[in-house]
Backbone as CSV, one residue per row, in Angstrom:
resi,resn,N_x,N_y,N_z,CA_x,CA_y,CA_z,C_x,C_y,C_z
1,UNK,0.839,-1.197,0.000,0.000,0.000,0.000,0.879,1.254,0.000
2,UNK,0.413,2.547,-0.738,0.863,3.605,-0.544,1.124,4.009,0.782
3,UNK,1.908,4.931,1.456,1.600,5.292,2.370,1.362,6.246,2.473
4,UNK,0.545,6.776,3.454,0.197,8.378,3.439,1.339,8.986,4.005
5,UNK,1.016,10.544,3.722,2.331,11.727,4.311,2.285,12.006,5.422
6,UNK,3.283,12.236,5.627,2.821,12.715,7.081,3.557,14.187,6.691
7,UNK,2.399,14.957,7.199,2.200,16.434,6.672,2.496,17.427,7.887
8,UNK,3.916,18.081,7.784,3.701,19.266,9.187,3.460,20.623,8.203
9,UNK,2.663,21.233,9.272,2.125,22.586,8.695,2.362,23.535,9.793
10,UNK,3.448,24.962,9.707,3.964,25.789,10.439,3.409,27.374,9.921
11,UNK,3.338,28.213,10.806,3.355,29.264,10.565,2.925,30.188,11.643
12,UNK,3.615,31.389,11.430,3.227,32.257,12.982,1.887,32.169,13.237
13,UNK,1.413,32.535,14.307,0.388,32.298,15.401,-0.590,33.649,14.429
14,UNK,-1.807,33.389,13.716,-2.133,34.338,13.313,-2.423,34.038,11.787
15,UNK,-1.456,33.549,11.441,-1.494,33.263,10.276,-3.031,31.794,9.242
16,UNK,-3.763,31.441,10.136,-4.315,30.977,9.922,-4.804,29.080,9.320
17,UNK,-3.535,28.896,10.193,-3.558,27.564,10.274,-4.609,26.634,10.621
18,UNK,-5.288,26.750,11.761,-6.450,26.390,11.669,-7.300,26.056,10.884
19,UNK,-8.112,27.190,10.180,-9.006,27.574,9.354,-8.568,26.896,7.879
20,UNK,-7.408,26.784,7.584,-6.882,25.934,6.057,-6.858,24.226,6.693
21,UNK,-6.300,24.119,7.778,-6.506,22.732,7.845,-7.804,22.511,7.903
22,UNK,-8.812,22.687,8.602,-10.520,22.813,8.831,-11.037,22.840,7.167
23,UNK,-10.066,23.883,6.523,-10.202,23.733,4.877,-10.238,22.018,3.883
24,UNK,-9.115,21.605,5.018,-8.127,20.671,3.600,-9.249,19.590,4.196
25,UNK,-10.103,19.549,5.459,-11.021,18.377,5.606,-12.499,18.562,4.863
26,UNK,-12.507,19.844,4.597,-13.797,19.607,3.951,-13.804,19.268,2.344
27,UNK,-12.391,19.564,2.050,-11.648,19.070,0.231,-11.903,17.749,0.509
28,UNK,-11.507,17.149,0.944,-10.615,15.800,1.076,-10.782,14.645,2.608
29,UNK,-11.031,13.783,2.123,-11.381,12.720,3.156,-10.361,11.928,3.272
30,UNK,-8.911,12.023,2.498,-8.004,10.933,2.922,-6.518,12.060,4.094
31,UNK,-7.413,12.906,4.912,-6.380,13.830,5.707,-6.363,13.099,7.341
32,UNK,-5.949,12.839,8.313,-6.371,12.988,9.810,-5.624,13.824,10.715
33,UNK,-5.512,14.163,11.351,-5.067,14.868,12.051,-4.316,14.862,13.440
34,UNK,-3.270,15.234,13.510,-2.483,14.431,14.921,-2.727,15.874,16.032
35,UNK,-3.413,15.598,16.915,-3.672,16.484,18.195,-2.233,16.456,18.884
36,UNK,-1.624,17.822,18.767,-0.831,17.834,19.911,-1.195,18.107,21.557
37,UNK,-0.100,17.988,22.031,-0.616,17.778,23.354,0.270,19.953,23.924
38,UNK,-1.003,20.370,24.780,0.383,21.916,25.393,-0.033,21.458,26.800
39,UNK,0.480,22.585,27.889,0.121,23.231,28.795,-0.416,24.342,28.514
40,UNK,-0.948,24.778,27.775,-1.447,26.306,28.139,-2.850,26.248,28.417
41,UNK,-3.683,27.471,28.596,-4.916,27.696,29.020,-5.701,27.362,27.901
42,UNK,-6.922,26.563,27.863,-7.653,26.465,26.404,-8.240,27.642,27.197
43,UNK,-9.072,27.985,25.434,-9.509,29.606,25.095,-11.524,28.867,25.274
44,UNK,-11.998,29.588,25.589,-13.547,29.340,25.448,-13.927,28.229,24.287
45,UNK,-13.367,28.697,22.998,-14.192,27.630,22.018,-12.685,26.393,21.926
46,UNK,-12.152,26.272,22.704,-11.290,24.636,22.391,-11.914,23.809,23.431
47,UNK,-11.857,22.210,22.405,-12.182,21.261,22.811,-11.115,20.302,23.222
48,UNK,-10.745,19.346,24.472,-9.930,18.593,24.762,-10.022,17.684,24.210
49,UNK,-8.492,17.207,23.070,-8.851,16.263,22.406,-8.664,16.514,20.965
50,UNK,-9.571,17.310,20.791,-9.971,17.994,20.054,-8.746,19.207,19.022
51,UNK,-9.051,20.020,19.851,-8.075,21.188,19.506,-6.407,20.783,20.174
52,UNK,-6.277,20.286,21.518,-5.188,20.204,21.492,-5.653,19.004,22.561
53,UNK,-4.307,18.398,23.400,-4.530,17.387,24.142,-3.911,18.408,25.742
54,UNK,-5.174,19.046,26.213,-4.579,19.828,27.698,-3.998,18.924,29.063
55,UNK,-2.854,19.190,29.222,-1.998,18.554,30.014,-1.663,19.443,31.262
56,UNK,-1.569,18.887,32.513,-0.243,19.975,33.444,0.917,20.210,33.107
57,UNK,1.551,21.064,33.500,2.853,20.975,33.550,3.197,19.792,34.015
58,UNK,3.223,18.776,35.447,3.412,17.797,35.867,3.322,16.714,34.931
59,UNK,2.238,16.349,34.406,1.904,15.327,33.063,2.408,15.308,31.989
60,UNK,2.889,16.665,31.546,3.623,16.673,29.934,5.150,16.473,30.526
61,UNK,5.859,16.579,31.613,7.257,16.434,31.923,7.423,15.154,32.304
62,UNK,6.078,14.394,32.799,6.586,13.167,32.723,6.175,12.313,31.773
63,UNK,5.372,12.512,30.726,5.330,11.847,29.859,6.849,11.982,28.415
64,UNK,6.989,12.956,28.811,8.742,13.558,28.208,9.494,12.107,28.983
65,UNK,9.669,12.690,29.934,10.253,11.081,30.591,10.513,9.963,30.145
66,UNK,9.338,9.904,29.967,8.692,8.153,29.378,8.680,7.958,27.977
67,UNK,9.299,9.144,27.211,9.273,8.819,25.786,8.088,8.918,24.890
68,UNK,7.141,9.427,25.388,5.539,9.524,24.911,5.636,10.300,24.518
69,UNK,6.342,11.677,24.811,5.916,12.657,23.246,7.431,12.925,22.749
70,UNK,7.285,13.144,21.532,8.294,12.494,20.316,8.777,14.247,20.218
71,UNK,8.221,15.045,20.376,9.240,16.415,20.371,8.543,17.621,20.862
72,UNK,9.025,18.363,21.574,8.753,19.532,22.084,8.976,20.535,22.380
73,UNK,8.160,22.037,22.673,8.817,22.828,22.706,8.994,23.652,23.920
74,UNK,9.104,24.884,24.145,8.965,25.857,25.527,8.174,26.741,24.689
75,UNK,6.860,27.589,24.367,6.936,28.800,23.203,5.908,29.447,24.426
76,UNK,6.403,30.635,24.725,6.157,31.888,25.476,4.941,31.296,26.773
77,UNK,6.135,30.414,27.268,5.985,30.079,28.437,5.025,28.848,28.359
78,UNK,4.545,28.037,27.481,4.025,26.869,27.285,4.779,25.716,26.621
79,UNK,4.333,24.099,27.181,5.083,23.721,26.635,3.718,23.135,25.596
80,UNK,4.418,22.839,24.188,3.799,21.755,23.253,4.576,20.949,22.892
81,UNK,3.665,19.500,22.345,4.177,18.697,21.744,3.251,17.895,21.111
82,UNK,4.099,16.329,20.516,3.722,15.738,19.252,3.339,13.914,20.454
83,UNK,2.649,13.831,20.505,2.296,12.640,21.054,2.781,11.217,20.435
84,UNK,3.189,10.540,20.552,4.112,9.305,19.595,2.720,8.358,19.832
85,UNK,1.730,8.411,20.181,0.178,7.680,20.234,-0.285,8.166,19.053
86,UNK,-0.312,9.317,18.593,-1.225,9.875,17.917,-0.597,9.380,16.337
87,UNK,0.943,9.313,16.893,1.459,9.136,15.107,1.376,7.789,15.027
88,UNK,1.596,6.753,15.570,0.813,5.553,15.366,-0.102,5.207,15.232
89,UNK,-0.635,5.314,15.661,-2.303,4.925,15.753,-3.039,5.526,14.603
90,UNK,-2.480,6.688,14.103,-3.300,7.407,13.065,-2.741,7.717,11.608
91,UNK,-1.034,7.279,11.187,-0.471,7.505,9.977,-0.337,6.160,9.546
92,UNK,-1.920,5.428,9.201,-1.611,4.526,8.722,-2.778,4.214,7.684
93,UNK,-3.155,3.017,7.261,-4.196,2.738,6.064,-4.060,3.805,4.938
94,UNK,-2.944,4.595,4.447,-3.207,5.349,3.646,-3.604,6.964,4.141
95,UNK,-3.711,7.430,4.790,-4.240,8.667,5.297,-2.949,9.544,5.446
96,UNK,-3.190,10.639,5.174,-2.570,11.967,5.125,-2.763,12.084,6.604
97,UNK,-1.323,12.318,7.524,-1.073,12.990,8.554,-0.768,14.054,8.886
98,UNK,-1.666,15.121,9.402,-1.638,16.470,9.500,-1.017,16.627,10.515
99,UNK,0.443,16.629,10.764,0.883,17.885,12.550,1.066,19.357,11.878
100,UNK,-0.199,20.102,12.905,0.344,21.479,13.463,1.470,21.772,14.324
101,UNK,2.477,22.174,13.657,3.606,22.247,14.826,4.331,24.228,14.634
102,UNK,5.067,24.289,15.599,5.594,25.651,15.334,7.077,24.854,15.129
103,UNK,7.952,25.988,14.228,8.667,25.890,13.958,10.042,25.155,14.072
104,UNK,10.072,24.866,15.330,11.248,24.562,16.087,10.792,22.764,16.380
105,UNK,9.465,22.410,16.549,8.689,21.259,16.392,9.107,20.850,14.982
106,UNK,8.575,21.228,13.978,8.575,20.846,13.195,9.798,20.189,11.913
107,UNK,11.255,21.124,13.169,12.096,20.726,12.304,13.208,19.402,12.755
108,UNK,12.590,19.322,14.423,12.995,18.390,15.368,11.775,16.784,14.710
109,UNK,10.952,16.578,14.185,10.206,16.078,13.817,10.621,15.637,12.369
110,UNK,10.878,17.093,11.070,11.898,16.257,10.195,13.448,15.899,10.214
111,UNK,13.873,15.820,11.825,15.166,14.852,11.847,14.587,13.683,12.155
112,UNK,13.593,13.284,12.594,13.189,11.870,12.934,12.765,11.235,12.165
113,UNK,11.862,12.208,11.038,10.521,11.667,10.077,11.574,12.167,8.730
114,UNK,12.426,11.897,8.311,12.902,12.600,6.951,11.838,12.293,5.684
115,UNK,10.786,11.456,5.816,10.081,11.455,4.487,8.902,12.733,5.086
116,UNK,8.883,12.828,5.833,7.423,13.973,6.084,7.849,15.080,5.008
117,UNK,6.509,15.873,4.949,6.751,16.946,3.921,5.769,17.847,4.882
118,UNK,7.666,19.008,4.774,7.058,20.219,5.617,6.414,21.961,4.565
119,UNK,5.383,22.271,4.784,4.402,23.123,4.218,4.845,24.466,5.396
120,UNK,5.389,25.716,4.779,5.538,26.818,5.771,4.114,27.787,5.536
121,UNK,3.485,28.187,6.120,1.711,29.295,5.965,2.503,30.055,6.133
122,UNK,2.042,31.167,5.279,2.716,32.587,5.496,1.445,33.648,4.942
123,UNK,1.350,34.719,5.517,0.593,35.531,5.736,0.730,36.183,4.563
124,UNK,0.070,37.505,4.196,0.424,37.937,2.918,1.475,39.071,3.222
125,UNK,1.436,39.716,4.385,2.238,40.632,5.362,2.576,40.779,6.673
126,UNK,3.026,41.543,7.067,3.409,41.798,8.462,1.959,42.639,9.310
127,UNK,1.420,43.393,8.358,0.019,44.608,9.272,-0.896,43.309,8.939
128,UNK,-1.437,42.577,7.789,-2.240,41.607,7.931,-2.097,40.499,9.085
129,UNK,-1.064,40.226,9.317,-0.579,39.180,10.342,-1.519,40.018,12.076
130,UNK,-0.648,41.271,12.360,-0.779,41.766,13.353,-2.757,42.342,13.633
131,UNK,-3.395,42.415,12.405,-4.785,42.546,12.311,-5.158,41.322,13.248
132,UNK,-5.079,40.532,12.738,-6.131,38.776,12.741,-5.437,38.792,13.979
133,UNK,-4.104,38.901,14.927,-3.879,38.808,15.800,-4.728,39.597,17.308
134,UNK,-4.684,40.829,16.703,-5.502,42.023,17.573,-7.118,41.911,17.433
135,UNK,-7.614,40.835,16.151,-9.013,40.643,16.019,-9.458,39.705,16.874
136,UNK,-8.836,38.607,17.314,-8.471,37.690,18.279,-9.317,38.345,19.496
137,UNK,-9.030,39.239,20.050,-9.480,39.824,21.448,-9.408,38.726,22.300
138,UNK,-8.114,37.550,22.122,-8.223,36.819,23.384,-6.743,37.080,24.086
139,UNK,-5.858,38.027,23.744,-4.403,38.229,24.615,-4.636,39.932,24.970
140,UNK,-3.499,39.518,25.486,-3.491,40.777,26.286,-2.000,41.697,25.379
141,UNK,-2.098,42.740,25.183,-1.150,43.832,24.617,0.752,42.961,24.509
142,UNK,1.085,42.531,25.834,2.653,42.028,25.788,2.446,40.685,25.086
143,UNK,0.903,39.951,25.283,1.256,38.600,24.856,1.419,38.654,23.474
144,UNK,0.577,39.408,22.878,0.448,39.942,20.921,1.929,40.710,20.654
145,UNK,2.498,41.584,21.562,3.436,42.000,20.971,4.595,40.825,21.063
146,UNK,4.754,39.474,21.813,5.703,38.553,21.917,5.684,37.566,20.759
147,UNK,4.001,37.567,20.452,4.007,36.842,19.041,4.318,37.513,18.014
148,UNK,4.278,38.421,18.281,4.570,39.337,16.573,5.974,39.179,16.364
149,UNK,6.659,39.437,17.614,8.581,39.534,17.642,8.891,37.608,17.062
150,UNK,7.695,36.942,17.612,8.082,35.661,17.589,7.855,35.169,15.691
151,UNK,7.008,35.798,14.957,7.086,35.674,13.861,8.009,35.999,13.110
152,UNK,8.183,36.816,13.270,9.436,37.529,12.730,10.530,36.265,12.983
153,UNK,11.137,35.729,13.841,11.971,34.328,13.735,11.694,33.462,13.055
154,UNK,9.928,33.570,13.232,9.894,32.116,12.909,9.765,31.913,10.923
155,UNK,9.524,33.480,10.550,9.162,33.929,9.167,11.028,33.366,8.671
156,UNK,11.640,33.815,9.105,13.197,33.370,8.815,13.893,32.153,8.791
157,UNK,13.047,31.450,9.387,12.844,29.647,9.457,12.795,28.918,8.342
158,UNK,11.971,29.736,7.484,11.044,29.386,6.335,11.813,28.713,5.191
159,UNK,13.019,29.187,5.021,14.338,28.582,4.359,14.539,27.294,4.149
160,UNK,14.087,26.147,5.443,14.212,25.235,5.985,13.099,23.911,5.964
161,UNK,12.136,24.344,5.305,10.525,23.941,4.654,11.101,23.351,3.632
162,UNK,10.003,22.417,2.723,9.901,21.871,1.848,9.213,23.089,0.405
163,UNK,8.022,23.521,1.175,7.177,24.296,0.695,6.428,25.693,1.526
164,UNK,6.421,26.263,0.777,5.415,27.436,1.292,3.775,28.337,0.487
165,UNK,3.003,28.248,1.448,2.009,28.463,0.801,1.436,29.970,1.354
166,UNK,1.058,30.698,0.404,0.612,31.782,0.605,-0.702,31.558,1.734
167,UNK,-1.827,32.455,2.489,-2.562,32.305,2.786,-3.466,33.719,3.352
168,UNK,-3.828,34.451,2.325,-4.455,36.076,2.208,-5.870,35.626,3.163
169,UNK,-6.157,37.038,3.477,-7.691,36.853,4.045,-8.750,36.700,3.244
170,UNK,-9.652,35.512,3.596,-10.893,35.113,2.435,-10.329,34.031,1.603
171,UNK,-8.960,33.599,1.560,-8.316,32.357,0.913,-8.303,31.089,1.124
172,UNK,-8.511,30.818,2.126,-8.390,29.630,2.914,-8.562,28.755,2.393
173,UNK,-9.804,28.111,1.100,-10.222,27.135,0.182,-9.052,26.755,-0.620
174,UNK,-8.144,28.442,-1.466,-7.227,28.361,-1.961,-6.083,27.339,-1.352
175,UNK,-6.074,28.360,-0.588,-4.623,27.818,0.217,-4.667,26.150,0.284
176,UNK,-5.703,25.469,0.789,-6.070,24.070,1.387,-6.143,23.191,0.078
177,UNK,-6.145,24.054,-1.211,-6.099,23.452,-2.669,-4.511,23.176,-2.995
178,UNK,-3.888,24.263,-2.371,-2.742,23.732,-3.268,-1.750,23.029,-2.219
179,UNK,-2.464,22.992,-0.784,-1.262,22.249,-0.121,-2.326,20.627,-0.544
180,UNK,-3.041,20.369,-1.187,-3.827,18.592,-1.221,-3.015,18.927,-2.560
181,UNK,-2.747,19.698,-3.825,-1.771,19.103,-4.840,-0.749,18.689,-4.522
182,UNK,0.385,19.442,-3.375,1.516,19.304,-3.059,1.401,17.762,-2.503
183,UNK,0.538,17.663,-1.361,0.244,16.349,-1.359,0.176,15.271,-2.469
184,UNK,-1.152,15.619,-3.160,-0.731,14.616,-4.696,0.663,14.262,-4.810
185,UNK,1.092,15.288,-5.256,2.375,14.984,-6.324,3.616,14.362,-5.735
186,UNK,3.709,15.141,-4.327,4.306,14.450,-3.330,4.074,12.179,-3.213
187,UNK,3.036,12.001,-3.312,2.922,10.339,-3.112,3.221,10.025,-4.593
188,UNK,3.124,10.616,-5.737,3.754,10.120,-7.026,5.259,9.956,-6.975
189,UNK,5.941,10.245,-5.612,7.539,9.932,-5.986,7.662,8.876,-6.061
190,UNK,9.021,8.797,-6.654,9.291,7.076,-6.763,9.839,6.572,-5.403
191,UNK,10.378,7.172,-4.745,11.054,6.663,-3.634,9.695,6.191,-2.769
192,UNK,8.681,6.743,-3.039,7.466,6.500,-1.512,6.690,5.156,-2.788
193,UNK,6.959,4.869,-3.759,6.481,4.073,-4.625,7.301,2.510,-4.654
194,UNK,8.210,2.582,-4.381,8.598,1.405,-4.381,8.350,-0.059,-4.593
195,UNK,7.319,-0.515,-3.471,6.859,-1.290,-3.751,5.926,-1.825,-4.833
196,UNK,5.930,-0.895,-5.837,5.374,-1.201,-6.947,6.346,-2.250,-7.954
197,UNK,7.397,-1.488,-7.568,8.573,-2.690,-8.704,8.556,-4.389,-8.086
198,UNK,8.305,-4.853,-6.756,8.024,-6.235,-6.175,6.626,-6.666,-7.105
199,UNK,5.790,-5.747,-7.099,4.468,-6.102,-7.511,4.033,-6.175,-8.988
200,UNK,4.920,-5.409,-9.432,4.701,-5.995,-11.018,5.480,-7.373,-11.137
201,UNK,6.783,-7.745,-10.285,7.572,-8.610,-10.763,7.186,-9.624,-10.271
202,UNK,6.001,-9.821,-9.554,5.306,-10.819,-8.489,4.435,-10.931,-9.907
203,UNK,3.610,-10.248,-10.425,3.023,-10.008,-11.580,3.377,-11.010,-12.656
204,UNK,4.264,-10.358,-12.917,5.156,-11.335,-14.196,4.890,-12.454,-13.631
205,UNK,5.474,-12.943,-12.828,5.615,-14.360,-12.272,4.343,-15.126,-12.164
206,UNK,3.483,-14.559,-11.919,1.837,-15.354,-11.945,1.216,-15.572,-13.176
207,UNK,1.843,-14.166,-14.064,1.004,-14.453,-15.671,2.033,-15.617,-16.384
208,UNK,3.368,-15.254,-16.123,3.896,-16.856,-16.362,3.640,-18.219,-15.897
209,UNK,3.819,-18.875,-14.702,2.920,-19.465,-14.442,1.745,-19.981,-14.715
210,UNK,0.859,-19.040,-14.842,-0.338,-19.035,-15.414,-0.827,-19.673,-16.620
211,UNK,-0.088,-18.768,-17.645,0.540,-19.156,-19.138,0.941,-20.510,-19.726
212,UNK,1.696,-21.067,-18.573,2.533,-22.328,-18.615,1.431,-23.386,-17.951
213,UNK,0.908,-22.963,-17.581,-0.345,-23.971,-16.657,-1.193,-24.675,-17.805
214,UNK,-1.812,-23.093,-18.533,-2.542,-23.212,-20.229,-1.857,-23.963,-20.812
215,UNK,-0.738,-23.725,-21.084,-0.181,-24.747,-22.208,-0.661,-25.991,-22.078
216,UNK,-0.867,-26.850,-24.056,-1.154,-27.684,-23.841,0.171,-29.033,-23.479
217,UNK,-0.706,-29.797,-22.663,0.480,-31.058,-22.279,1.032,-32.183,-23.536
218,UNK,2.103,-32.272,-23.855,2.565,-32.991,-24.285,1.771,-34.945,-24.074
């Protein structure tokens, strides 16, 4: 069987990651999605589970411990991470694996995963970025100005991606279109194809066989 990608998708806080992945499920039914796990405060509309996997501080340091989550970060005073449950259990039968990760996740993730294919979201600007941030009305003045300084790093990262996809306001359909081509074209490599050359040559071997079975007997 093919295997599906396993897909990380990065981009500053703002930039609209969410809303394109929420996109690429209503395109496409062969996507799932790997819940990371933070400490931080869920916001009114997140669901546990769901939106992220809410942990203590106490619980995410010892599951670090124990090898249960596969990479993580510190980002303005929270920790996140990638659950090693979630990537089993769910990058398999063929399905496209979605991690949301920030930057520093995501590149600790392609030293482990070198076939993943990393997708950078990028805003169309810097005042568009800082809008959708301040439209938010869920931080407070230092926390928005720490993400904004924090984009700015993480916009310089971007070098280090596979791909990057634009993502303007009102785009989102767009955007979620051309990261499921990148996908496409991405599982047409030959290297993730492989097992096709066993299977034709398993092939051969049965229609010969086969062939030789027909023949008539002497």
């Amino acid at each position: 069987m093919n295997q599906g990608i396993l897909l990380v998708i990065s981009g500053p806080a703002g930039t609209g990651k969410g809303s394109v992945i929420a996109e690429l499920f209503k395109q496409s039914s062969e996507f799932a999605y790997s819940v990371s796990a933070t400490t931080r405060t869920p916001r009114p509309t997140d669901i546990d589970g769901v939106n992220y996997h809410f942990m203590t501080r106490e619980e995410f340091e010892r599951q670090i411990e124990t090898g249960d989550v596969v990479e993580y970060v510190n980002y303005c005073g929270n920790y996140y991470g990638t659950l090693r449950r979630e990537i089993e259990e769910k990058h398999r039968n063929g399905m496209n694996l979605i991690l949301e990760l920030e930057v520093h996740g995501a590149l600790n993730i392609k030293k482990k995963y070198p076939d993943c294919v990393t997708i950078f979201l990028l805003p169309p600007d810097y005042e568009t970025l800082e809008a959708r941030l301040r439209g938010r009305g869920t931080e407070c003045e230092e926390a928005i100005c720490k993400r904004l300084e924090r984009a700015l790093e993480e916009v310089r990262c971007m070098s280090e991606y596979d791909y990057v996809v634009m993502n303007p306001d009102g785009k989102c359909a767009q955007a979620a279109a051309e990261i499921i081509a990148i996908v496409n074209s991405e599982r047409k490599r030959v290297k993730r194809n492989l097992y096709l050359i066993d299977e034709f040559i398993k092939s051969h071997a049965k229609h010969k066989s086969e062939k030789k079975s027909d023949s008539p007997q002497n």
